[in-house]
N, CA, C and O atoms as CSV, one atom per row, in Angstrom:
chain,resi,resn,atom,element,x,y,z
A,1,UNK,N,N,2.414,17.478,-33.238
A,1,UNK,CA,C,1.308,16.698,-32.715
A,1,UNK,C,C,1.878,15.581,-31.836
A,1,UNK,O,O,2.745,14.901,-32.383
A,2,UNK,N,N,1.521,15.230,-30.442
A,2,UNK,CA,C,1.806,14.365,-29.480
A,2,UNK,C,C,0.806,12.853,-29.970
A,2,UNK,O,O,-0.417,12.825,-30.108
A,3,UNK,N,N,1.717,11.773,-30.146
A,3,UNK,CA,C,1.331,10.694,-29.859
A,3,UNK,C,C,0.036,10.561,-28.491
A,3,UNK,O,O,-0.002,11.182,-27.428
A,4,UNK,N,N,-0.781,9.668,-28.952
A,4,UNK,CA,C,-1.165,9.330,-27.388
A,4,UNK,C,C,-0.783,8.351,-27.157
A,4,UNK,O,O,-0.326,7.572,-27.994
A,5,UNK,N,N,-0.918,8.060,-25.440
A,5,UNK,CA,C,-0.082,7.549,-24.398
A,5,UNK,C,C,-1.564,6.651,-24.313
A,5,UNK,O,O,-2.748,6.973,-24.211
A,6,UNK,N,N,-0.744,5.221,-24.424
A,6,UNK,CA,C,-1.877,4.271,-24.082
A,6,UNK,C,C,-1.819,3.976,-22.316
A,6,UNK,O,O,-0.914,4.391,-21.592
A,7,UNK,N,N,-2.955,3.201,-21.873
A,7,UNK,CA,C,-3.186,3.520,-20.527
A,7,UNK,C,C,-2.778,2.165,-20.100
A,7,UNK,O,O,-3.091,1.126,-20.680
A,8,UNK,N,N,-2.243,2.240,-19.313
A,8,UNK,CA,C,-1.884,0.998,-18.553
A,8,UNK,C,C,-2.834,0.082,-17.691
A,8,UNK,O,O,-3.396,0.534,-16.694
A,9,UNK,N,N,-2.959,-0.932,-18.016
A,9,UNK,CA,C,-3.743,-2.224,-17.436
A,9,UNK,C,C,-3.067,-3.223,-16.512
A,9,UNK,O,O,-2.889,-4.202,-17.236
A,10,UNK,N,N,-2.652,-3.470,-15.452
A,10,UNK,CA,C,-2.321,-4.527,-14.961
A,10,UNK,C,C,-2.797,-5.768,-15.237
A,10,UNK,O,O,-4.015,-5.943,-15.268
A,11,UNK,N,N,-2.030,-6.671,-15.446
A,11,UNK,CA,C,-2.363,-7.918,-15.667
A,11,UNK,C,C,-2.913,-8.757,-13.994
A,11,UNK,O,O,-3.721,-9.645,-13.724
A,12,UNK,N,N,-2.158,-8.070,-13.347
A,12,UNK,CA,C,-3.304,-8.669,-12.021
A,12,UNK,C,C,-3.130,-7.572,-11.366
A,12,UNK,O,O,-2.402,-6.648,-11.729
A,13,UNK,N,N,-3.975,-7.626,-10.083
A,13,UNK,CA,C,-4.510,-6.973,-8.689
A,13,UNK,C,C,-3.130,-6.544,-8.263
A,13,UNK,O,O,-2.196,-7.323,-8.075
A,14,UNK,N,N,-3.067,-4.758,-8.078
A,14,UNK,CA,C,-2.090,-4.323,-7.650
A,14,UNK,C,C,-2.253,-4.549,-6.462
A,14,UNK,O,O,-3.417,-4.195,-6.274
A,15,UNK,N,N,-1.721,-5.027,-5.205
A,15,UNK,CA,C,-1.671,-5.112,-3.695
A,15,UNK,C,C,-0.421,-4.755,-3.184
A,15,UNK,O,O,0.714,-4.902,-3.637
A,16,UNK,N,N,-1.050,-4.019,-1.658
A,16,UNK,CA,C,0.217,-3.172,-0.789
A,16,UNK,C,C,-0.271,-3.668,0.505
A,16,UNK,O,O,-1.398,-4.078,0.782
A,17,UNK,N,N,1.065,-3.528,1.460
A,17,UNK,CA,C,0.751,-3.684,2.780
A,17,UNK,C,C,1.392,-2.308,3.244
A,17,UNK,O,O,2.486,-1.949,2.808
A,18,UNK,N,N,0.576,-1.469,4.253
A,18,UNK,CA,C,0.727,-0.495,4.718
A,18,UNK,C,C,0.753,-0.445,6.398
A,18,UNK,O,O,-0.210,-0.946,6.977
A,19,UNK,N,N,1.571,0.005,6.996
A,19,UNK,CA,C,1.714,0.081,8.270
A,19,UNK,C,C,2.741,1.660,8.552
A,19,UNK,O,O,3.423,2.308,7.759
A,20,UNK,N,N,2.489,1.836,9.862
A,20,UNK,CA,C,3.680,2.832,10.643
A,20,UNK,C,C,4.398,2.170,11.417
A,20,UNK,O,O,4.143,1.230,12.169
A,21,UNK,N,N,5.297,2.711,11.191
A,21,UNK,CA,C,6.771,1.866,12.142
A,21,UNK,C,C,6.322,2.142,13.896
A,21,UNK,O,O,5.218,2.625,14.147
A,22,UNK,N,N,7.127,1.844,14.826
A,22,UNK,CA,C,7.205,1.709,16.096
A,22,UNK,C,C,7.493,3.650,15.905
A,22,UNK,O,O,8.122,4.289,15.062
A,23,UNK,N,N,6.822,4.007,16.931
A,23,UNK,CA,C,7.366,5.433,17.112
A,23,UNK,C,C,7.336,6.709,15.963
A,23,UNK,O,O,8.187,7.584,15.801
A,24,UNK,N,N,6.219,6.528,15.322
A,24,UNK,CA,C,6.174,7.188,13.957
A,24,UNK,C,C,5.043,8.100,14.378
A,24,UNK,O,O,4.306,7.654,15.257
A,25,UNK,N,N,4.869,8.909,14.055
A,25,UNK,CA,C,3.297,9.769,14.353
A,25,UNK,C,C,2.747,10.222,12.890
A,25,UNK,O,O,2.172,11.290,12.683
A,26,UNK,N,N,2.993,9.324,12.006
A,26,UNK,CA,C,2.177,9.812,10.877
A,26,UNK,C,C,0.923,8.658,10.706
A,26,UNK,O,O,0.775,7.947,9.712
A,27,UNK,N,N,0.110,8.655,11.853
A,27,UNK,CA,C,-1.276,7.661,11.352
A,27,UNK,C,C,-1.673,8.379,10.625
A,27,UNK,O,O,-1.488,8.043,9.456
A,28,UNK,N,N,-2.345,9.598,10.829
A,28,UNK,CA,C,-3.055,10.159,9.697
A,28,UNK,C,C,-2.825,10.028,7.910
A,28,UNK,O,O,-3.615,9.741,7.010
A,29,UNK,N,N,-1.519,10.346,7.913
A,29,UNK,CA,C,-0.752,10.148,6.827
A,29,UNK,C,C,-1.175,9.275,6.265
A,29,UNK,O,O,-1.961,9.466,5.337
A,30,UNK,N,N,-0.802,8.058,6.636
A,30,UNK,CA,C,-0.894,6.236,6.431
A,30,UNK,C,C,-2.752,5.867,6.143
A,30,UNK,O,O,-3.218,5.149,5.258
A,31,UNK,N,N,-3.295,6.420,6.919
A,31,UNK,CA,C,-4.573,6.338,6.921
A,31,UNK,C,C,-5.100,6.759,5.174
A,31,UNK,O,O,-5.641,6.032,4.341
A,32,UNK,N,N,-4.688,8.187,5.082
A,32,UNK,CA,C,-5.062,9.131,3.860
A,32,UNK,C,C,-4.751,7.917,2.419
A,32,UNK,O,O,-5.514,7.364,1.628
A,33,UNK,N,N,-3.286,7.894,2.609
A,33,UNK,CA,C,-2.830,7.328,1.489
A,33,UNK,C,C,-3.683,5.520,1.598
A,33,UNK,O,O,-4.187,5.326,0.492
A,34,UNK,N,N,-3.851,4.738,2.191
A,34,UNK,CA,C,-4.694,3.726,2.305
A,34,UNK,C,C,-5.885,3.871,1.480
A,34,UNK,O,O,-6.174,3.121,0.548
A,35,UNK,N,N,-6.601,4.937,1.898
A,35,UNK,CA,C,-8.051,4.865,0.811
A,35,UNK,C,C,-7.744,5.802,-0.271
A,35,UNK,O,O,-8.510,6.193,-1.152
A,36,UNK,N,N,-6.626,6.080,-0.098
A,36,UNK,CA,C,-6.517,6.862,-2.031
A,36,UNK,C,C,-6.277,5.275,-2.807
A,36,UNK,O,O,-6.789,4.776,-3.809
A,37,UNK,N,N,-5.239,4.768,-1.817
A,37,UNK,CA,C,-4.646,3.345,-2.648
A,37,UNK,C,C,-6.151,2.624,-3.139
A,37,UNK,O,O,-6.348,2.024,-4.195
A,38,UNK,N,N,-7.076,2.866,-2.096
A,38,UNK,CA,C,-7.802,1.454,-2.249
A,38,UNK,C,C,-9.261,1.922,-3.009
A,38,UNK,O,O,-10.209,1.148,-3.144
A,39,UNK,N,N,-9.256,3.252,-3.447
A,39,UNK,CA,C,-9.950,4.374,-4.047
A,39,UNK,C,C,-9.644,4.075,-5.323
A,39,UNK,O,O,-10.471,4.088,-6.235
A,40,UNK,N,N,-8.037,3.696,-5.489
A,40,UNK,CA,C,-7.704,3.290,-7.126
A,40,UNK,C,C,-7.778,1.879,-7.397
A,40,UNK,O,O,-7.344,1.318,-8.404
A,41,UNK,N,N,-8.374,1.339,-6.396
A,41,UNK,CA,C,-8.524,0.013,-7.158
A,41,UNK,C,C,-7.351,-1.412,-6.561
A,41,UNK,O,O,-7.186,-2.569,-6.948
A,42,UNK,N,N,-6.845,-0.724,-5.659
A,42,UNK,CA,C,-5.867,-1.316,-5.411
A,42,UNK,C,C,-6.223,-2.255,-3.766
A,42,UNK,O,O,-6.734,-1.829,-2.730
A,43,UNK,N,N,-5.772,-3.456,-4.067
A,43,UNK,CA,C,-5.963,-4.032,-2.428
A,43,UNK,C,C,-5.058,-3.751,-1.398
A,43,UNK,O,O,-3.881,-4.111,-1.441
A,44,UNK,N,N,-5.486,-3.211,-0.604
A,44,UNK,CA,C,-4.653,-2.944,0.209
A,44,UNK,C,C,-4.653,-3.419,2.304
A,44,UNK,O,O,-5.387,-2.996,3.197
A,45,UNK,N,N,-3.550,-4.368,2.345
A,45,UNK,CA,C,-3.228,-4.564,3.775
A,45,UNK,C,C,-2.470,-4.119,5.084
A,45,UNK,O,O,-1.349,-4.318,5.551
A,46,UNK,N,N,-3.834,-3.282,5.537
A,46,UNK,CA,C,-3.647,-2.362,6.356
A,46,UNK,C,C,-3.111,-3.140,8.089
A,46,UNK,O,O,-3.934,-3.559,8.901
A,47,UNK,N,N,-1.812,-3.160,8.273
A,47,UNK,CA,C,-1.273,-3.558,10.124
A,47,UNK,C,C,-1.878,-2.651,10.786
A,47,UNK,O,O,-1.531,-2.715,11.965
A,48,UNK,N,N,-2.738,-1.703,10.562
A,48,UNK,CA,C,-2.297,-0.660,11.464
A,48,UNK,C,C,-0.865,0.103,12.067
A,48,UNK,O,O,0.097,0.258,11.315
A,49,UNK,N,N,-0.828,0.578,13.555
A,49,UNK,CA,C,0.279,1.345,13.752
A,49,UNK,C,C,1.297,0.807,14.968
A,49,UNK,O,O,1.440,-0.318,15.448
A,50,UNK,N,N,1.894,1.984,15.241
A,50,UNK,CA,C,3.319,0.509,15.716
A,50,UNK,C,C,3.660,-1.039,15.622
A,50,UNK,O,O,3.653,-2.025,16.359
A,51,UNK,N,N,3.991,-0.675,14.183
A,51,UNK,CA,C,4.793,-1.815,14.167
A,51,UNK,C,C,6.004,-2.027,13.316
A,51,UNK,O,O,6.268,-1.340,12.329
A,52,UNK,N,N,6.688,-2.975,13.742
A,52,UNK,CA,C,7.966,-3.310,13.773
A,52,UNK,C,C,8.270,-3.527,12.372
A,52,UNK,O,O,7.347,-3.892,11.644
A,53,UNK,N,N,9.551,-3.338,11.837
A,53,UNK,CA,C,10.051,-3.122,10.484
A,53,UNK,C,C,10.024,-5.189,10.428
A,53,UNK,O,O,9.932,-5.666,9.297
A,54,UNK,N,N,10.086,-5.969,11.361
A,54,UNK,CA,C,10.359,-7.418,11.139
A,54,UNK,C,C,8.785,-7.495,10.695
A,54,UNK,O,O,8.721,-7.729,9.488
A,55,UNK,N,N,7.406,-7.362,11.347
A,55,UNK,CA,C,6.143,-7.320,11.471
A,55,UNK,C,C,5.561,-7.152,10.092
A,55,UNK,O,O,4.754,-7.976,9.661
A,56,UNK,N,N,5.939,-6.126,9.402
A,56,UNK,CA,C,5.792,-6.166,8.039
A,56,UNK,C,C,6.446,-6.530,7.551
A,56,UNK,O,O,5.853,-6.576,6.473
A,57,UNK,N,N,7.792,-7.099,7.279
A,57,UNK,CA,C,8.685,-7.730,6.217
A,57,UNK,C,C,7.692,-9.276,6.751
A,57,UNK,O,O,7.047,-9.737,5.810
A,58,UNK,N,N,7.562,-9.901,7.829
A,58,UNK,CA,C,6.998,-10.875,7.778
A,58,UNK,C,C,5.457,-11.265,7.144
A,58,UNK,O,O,5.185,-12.383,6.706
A,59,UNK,N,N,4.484,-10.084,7.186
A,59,UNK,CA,C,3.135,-9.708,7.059
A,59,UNK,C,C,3.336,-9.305,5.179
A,59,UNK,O,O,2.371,-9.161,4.427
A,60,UNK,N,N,4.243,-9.233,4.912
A,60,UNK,CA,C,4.304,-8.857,2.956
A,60,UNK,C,C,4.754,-10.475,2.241
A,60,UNK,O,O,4.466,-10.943,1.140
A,61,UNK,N,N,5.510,-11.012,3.302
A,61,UNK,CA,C,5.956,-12.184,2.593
A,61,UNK,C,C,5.108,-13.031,2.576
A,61,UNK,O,O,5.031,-13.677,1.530
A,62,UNK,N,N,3.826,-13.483,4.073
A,62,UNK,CA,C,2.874,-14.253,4.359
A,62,UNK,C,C,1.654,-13.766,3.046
A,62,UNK,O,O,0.854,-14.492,2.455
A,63,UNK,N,N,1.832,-12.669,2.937
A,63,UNK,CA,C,0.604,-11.866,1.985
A,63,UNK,C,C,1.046,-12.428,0.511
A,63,UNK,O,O,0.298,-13.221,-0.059
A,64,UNK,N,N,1.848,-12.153,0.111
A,64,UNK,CA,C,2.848,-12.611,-0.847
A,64,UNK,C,C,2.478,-11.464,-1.691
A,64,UNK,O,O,1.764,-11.472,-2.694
A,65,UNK,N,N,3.078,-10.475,-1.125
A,65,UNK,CA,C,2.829,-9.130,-2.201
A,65,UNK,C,C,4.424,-8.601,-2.263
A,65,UNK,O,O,4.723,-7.621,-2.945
C-alpha cells in the first residue's frame, strides 16, 4: 500500500518573467507556456520578444522574482 503524497501549497505567489531572446523564433512556444503558467495560478511577467539576455536579468531583479 502507497503512502499518500501530500500536496504542496506555496507559502506565497509563485511568479516568472518570461521573454525570447534576440533572434529566437519560438514566440509561439513562450506564448503557450505563459497561459499554462498563468492557468496554474501563477503570476506571470510577460517582455514579450526580442529581447536581450541583460533586459531580463534587469526586468527579474526590478520584479524581484
Amino acid at each position: 500500500m502507497m503512502a499518500e503524497t501530500e500536496v504542496y501549497r506555496p507559502k506565497h505567489a509563485i511568479r516568472f518573467v518570461t521573454a525570447s531572446s534576440l533572434f529566437d523564433g519560438h514566440d509561439a512556444s513562450i506564448n503557450i507556456m505563459r497561459r499554462i503558467l498563468q492557468a496554474s495560478g501563477a503570476e506571470v511577467i510577460h517582455l514579450g520578444h526580442n529581447r536581450s539576455a541583460r533586459e531580463i536579468v534587469q526586468a527579474a531583479i526590478q520584479e524581484d522574482v
